[in-house]
C-alpha angles and dihedrals in degrees: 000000000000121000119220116221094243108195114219094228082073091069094039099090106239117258118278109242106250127209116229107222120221098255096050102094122176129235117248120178125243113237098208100041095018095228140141117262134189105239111181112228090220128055106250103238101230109257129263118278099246122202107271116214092243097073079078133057119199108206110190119214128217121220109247090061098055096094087050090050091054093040093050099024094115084051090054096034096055094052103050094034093043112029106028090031094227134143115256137195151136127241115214093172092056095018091232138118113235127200129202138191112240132207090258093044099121098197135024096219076080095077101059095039077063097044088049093045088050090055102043096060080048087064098052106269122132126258095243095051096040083058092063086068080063107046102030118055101213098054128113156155126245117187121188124153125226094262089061085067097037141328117271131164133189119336095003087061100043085052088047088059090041087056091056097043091052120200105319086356082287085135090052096051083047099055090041091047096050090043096038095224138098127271122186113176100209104188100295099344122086116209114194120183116190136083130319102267096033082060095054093052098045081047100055090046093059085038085054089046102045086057095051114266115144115261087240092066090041085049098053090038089057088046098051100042090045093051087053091052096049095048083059093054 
């Protein structure tokens, strides 16, 4: 009878496939360091795009403004709904107005020159005048109180207010007439809408005042100084 060459590898059972998991990598080396490197077997799908906190903007509101709000809200609300194509509501839980991005809104610099408008009518300024942040670009609001320029307590600050408002706030619609921007004197804070530079002079006159110079030489300083910017423009 014939015998068959019969291999060993036929009674050794075959190898079981097995299924690589996910987290299982293999080493490859590094030809310039030469060094292993973990190397995973499937292509890592990119994560998901998740909703950044700047697509809203949270605008508190102080108390004394809430009656204004509510007086002036369908002037605030057009605007922003309709113009800049934002989302738009009040908070009565938290007392903030709160802006969203909405799917037509066709930039997302939208979303912080409403969040400026809306601040700046919570600061005091009118309606009319708090528009121009949204249709204008270098516009802008500065706020600084009266300690930032020097300390002052009781009476010496309440003269130094009445200083800025002027008699009849004639001393304040000078100063915003010469420098073409907005001042609202809210208790010890001083807020001023208007360009850069506008800002800066009006700036410097409340500064002036706040120190004690008469209204007349911060008068003829703010003259001077707008009719040589004017002559450069």
């Amino acid at each position: 009878m014939e015998v068959e060459n019969i291999k060993v590898d036929a009674f050794v059972p075959a190898k079981k496939a097995h299924k690589r998991s996910a987290q299982e990598t293999e080493m490859l080396v590094d030809d310039a360091t030469e060094v292993l490197v973990p190397c995973s077997t499937q292509s890592s799908a990119p994560p998901r795009a998740k909703r950044t906190k700047s697509e809203l903007r949270k605008v508190s509101v102080p108390p004394h403004r809430y009656s204004s709000l509510k007086e002036h809200w369908m002037k605030i609300f057009t605007p922003v709904v309709e113009h800049m194509k934002l989302q738009i509501r009040f908070n009565m839980k938290a007392r903030q107005v709160e802006l969203r991005v909405g799917p037509e809104t066709p930039d997302i610099a939208n979303l912080q020159k409403g969040a400026d408008f809306v601040k700046a009518f919570l600061c005091g300024f009118e309606v009319d005048d708090a528009l121009a942040l949204l249709r204008l670009e270098d516009l802008f609001v500065e706020t600084f109180e009266i300690k930032d320029v020097k300390t002052l307590r009781g009476d010496h600050q309440s003269r130094a207010i009445g200083r800025l408002a002027g008699k009849g706030g004639r001393t304040k619609f000078t100063i915003e007439n010469v420098t073409k921007s907005r001042i609202v004197l809210a208790d010890s804070e001083i807020h001023i809408l208007g360009s850069y530079q506008n800002i800066q002079l009006a700036r410097r006159a409340i500064c002036n005042l706040i120190l004690g110079s008469p209204p007349s030489k911060v008068y003829g300083n703010l003259r001077s100084v707008a009719s040589r910017l004017s002559e450069r423009m």
